[in-house]
Each structure stands twice: as C-alpha cells, then as structure tokens.
C-alpha positions as CSV (number, residue, x, y, z in Angstrom):
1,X,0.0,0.0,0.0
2,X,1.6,3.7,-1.0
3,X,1.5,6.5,1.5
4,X,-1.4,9.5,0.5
5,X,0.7,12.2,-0.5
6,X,0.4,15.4,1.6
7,X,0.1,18.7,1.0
8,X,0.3,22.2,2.9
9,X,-2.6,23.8,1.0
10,X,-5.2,22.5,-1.4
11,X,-3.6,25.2,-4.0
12,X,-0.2,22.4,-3.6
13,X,-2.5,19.7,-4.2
14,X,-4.0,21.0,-7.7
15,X,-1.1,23.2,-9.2
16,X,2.1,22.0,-11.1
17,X,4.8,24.1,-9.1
18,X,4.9,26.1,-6.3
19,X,4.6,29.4,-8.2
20,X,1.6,28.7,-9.7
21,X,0.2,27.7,-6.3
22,X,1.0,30.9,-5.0
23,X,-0.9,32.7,-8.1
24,X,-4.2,30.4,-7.3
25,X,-4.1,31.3,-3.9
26,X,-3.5,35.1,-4.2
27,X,-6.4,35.2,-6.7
28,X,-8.5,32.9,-4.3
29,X,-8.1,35.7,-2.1
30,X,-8.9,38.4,-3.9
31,X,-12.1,36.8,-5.1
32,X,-12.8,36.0,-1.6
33,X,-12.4,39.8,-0.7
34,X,-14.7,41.3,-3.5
35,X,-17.2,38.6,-3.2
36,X,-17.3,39.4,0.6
37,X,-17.5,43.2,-0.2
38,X,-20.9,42.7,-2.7
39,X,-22.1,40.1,0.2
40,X,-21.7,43.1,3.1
41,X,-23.0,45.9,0.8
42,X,-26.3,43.9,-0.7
43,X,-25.1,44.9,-4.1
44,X,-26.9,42.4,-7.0
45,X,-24.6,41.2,-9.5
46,X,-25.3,44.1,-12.0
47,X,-24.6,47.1,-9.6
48,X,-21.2,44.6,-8.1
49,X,-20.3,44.7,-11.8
50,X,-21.0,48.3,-12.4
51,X,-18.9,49.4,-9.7
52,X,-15.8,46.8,-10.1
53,X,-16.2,48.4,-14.2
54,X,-16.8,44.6,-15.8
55,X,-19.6,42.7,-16.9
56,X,-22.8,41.4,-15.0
57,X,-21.6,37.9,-16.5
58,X,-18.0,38.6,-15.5
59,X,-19.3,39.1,-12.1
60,X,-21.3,36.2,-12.0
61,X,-17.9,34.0,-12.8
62,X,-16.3,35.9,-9.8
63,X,-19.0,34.9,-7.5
64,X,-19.3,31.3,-8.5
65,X,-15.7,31.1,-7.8
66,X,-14.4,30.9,-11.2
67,X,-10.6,31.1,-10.3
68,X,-9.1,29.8,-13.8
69,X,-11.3,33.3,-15.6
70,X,-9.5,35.4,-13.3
71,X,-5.6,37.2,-13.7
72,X,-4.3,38.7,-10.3
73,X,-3.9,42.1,-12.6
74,X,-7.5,41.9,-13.3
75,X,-8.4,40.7,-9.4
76,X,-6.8,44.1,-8.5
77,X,-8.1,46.2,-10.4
78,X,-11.5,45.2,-8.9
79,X,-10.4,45.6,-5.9
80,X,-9.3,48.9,-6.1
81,X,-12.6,50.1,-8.6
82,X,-14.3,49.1,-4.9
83,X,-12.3,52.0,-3.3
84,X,-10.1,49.0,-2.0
85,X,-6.0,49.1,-1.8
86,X,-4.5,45.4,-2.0
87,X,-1.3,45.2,0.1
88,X,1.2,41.7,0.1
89,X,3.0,40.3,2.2
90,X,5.6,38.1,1.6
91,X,6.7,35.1,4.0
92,X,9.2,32.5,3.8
93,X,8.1,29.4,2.2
C-alpha cells in the first residue's frame, strides 16, 4: 500500500509548481475579498459589476468562484474600482 501524499494547501494539491500555487491562492483571495465586499453591501450582481467596471456575466464568474477566468492584474483592479487598496505580504516558504 503507498502512503497518500500530503500537501500544505489545497492550492499544492491541484497546481504544477509552487509558483503557480501561489498565483491560485492570491487570486482565491482576492475573489474571496470582493465577493465578501458585494455580500456586506447587498449589491446584486449588475450594480457589483458596475462598480468593479466589468460585466454582470463577469461578475457572476467571480461569484461562483471561477478562479481559472480570473488574472491577479484583473483581481486588483477590482479591488481597487471598490475603493479598496491590495497590500502583500511576503513570507518564507
């Protein structure tokens, strides 16, 4: 019988390499941040959209957590269309 493999994030488990873990998860959390803004504010899809400057379908794919549709350069600029700043931090691995 092998041993399960074991990961330190689900992002590890479904991502080639490291860096492209790290791109799923920033985005993750970014989506995660916007969707909670609409969520607090009671906005419908169409006024989310119209204030994050995309598409009510667009933000329809945000809300459903449609990662893979998402670049982190587009991610921010939602964020910041919400009156929003994004800051990182970086960590050792």
């Amino acid at each position: 019988m092998s041993k399960a493999k074991e990961y330190s994030s689900i992002w590890d488990a479904i991502a080639d390499t490291p860096e492209q873990a790290a791109n799923l998860q920033a985005r993750a959390e970014l989506m995660r941040s916007v969707a909670g803004m609409v969520k607090r504010h009671g906005w419908t899809q169409a006024e989310a959209a119209r204030r994050c400057g995309v598409t009510q379908p667009r933000m329809n794919d945000l809300l459903r957590g449609r990662i893979s549709r998402f670049s982190l350069d587009a991610l921010v600029n939602m964020v910041s269309c919400l009156g929003r700043r994004v800051r990182m931090k970086i960590e050792a691995a």
